[in-house]
N, C-alpha and C positions, 0 to 999 in steps of 0.2 A: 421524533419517531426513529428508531431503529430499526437497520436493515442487517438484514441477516447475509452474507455471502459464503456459499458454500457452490460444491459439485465442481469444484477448480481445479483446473488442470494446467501445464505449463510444458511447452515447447522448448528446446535448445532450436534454434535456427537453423538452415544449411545455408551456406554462403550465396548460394541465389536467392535467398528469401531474405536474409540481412541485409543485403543489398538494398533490397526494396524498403528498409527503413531508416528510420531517424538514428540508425546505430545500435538498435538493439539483438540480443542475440538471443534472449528467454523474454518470452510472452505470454501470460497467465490467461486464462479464461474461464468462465463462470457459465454454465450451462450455455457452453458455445457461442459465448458473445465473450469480446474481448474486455479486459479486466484491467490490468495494466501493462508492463514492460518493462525488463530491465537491458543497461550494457553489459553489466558484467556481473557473473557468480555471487559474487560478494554481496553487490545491493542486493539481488534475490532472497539469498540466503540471510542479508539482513531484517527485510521486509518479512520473509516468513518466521523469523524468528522473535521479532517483534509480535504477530500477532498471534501466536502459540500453534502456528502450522507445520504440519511436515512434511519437505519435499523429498518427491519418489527420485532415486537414482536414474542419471541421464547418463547413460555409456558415451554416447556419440552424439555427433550435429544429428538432427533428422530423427530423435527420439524422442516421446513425451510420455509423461504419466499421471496418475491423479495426484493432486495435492491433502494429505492427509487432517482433518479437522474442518471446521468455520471458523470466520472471528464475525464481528458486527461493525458497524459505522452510524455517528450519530451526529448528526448537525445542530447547533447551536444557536438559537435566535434570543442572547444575554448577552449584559454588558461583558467586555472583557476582564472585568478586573473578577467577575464575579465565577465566568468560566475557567480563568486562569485557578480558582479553590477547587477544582475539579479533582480528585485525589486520582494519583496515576505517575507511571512515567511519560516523561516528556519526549518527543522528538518530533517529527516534520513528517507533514505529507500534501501531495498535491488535492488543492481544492479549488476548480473553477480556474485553472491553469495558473494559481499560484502555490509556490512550498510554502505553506502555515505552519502554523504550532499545532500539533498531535498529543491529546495525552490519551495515552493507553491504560487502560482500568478492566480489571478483571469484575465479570458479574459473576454475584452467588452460584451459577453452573457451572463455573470457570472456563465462560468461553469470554476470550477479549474483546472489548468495545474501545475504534478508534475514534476519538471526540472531535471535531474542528468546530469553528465558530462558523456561520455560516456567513459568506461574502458578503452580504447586505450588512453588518455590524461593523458599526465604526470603533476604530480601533481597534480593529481585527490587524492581529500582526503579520510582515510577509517577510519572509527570507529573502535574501539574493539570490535569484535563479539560477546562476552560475554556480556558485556555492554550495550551494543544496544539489543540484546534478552530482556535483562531485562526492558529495557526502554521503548521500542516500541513492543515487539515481535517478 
């Protein structure tokens, strides 16, 4: 089943409110629940770019605005070797507090859908956590 994520919006932090977290300084959210979080610009701007989103200009700390498009997300309960034929690019995202293997595939509307396998599948591949913060955020 596929989930649609839309209505997202994204914060730049002010220094009392990064404070308060694991180091992040943008925190996205999805009709007023939180979504994800990045450290820095870059992973943001990588994560939205990966899934053909567009983020609104942040002048200052203490600014936010909508995130322009949706993409989708689809969990996977197949062997790996049969998910890994999945046609898409490759990259990483957190699933069930591990960084997995992500392939990204555009559907006929061309909105993008991020594929993971889903945690109960053996053989399901996991990154270094350490590594993948660095990489992706």
């Amino acid at each position: 089943m596929k989930t649609t994520h839309n209505d997202l919006t994204v914060c730049w932090l002010t220094p009392d409110f990064h404070a308060k977290t694991c180091g992040y300084w943008y925190v996205v959210q999805s009709h007023c629940m939180a979504h994800t979080a990045f450290a820095t610009l870059e992973h943001l701007q990588l994560w939205a770019c990966e899934r053909g989103l567009t983020l609104p200009t942040l002048a200052k700390q203490g600014d936010w605005g909508k995130i322009g498009g949706e993409y989708r997300t689809e969990s996977h309960l197949r062997d790996a070797d049969e998910f890994e034929s999945i046609p898409g690019e490759r990259s990483r995202t957190l699933s069930n507090g591990d960084y997995v293997v992500a392939i990204i595939a555009t559907d006929s509307d061309g909105i993008r859908t991020v594929h993971t396998l889903n945690p109960n599948v053996k053989g399901r591949r996991v990154y270094d956590y350490r590594e993948s913060r660095t990489l992706i955020g």
